[in-house]
C-alpha positions, 0 to 999 in steps of 0.5 A: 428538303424535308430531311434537312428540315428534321434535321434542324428541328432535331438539333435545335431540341437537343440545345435547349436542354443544355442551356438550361442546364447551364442557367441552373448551374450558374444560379446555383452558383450566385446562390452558394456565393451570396449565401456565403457571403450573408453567412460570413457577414453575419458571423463578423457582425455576431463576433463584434458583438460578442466582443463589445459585450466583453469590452463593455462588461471589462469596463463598466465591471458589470461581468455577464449582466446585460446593461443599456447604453443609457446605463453605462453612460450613468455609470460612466459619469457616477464614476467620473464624479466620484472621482472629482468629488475625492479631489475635492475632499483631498483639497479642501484637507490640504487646504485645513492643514495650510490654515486656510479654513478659518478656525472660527468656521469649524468646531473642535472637532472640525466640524462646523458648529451647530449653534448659531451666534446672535451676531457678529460685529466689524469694527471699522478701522485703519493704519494709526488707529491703535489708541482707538482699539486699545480704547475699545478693548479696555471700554467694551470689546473685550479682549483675550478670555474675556472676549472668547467668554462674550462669544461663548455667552452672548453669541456675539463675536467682535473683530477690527476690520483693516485692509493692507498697505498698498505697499504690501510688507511694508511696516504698516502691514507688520504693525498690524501684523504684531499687533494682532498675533498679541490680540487675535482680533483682526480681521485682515481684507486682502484689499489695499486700506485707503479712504476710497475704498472705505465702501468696499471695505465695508461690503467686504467684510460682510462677504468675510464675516458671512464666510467665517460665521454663521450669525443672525445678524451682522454689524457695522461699527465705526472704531469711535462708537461705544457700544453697549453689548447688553443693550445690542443684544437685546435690540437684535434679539427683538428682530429674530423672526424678522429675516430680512432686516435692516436697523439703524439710525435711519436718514436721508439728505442732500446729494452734492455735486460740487467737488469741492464739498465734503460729502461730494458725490460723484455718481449725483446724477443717478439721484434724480432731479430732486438730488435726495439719497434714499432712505438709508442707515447712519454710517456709525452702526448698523445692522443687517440680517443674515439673509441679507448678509449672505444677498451682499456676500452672493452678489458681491462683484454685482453691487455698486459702491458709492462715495460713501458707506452708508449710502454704499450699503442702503443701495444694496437693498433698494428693490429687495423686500427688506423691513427698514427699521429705523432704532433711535438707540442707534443714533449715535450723536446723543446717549440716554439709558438703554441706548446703543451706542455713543460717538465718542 
């Protein structure tokens, strides 16, 4: 028994030493295999690297410099509007040589001019209307040298204002069309010429005349009114440090709601009970500074036209901090010695 029992104790001394040989050999082996595996792995990751550092200094064209992320973005979009602004160049070239630029927008040398006009004046005018501006251009316009000369002199640029024929081609618009290629002294809105549209003719071309010119002032004149310039001048020139201003002959009135009247209005109702116009300038001159020139030309698709012109144009400004001047020089209805103007 005892004999049997050594033996036992003899063969279980000798396996345990066997076994834990083997637990060594297989961790040894888990070992190598994930140290393999981290090594592997860590040199696919270093060779990504490497070559994103490539592709990133291939593209940006910063050769070996290290750069952020956040500063190849910038780069990026430097280049991206680099690239925008040379199309815009390249049109706005294109556009010169189509004729598309006004050529009173620029100088002679292409450029635009630095000196600003005192103002710049748009005679309102329609189809049939050609004694009227023969009339003007021989009383106080002016036309060919002598009109570019009053530009010259007295800063001031003077054009008829006319839409087109809403038969487009038609021998309303070819009239027009000879008869200012002989003067040079249009200027031809894209809009259909009709007496409804009168008040958006009128803001029209202040967007236009915003666009063409830089001026002081801006002036709406009726194509029969005689105005002397002299006395014009002078009255702006006497507002230059006013930058918001608005002149004229200064008015308000009833507010008619029949239909069959003359000066029916169909928008009435936003007038109040009371159905008075505010207080707003005469229709057959008045003047309006630049800086509210340009407030017309920003906010054009936003401003409501009216019935009428006059009104049309004093409800641009209501709510805006505006000086309303109101000139008798510009009351057109009687002439004395210094006076704007003059219905005739």
């Amino acid at each position: 028994m005892r004999s049997r029992g050594s033996s036992n104790r003899l063969s279980n001394s000798g396996g345990s030493p066997f076994r834990s040989r083997i637990s060594a050999l297989l961790l040894a082996m888990f070992a190598t295999m994930a140290t393999v595996y981290v090594a592997g792995r860590m040199w696919q990751e270093a060779e990504s690297r490497v070559y994103l550092i490539k592709e990133l200094d291939r593209r940006t064209g910063q050769g070996h410099s290290s750069i952020s992320v956040s500063e190849t973005l910038k780069i990026v979009s430097c280049k991206e509007q680099l690239k925008k602004l040379s199309a815009i160049q390249m049109d706005l070239a294109a556009a010169k040589q189509e004729g598309y630029v006004s050529k009173e927008h620029s100088g002679n040398d292409g450029t635009r001019s630095k000196k600003r006009l005192l103002g710049v004046i748009g005679i309102i005018t329609t189809f049939g209307r050609k004694k009227n501006r023969d009339a003007i251009r021989n009383a106080w316009m002016q036309s060919g040298a002598a009109l570019r000369k009053l530009e010259e002199e007295k800063g001031i640029v003077v054009r008829f204002v006319i839409g087109r024929s809403a038969n487009r081609g038609d021998s309303l618009d070819r009239e027009i069309n000879d008869e200012h290629s002989q003067t040079n002294d249009f200027i031809i809105l894209d809009d259909v010429e009709a007496p409804e549209e009168r008040s958006k003719k009128i803001k029209l071309f202040f967007v236009r005349a915003v666009e063409s010119w830089d001026a002081e002032f801006y002036v709406k004149v009726n194509d029969d009114v005689y105005v002397n310039i002299d006395a014009l001048g002078a009255k702006l020139s006497a507002h230059l440090d006013t930058p918001r201003i608005y002149m004229g002959c200064m008015k308000s009135g009833e507010v008619f709601s029949d239909p069959t009247h003359k000066w029916h209005e169909p928008d009435w109702w936003k007038f109040g009970d009371g159905k008075s116009y505010f207080r707003h300038a005469s229709g057959e001159i008045f003047a309006i500074s630049r800086a509210l020139a340009q407030f017309i030309s920003i906010n054009k698709s936003l401003l409501q036209v009216y019935a009428h012109d006059d009104v049309s144009a004093g409800s641009w400004f209501i709510g805006l901090d505006v000086q309303h001047v109101h000139e008798g020089k510009f009351c057109c209805n009687t002439w004395s010695t210094g006076s704007v103007c003059a219905a005739v």
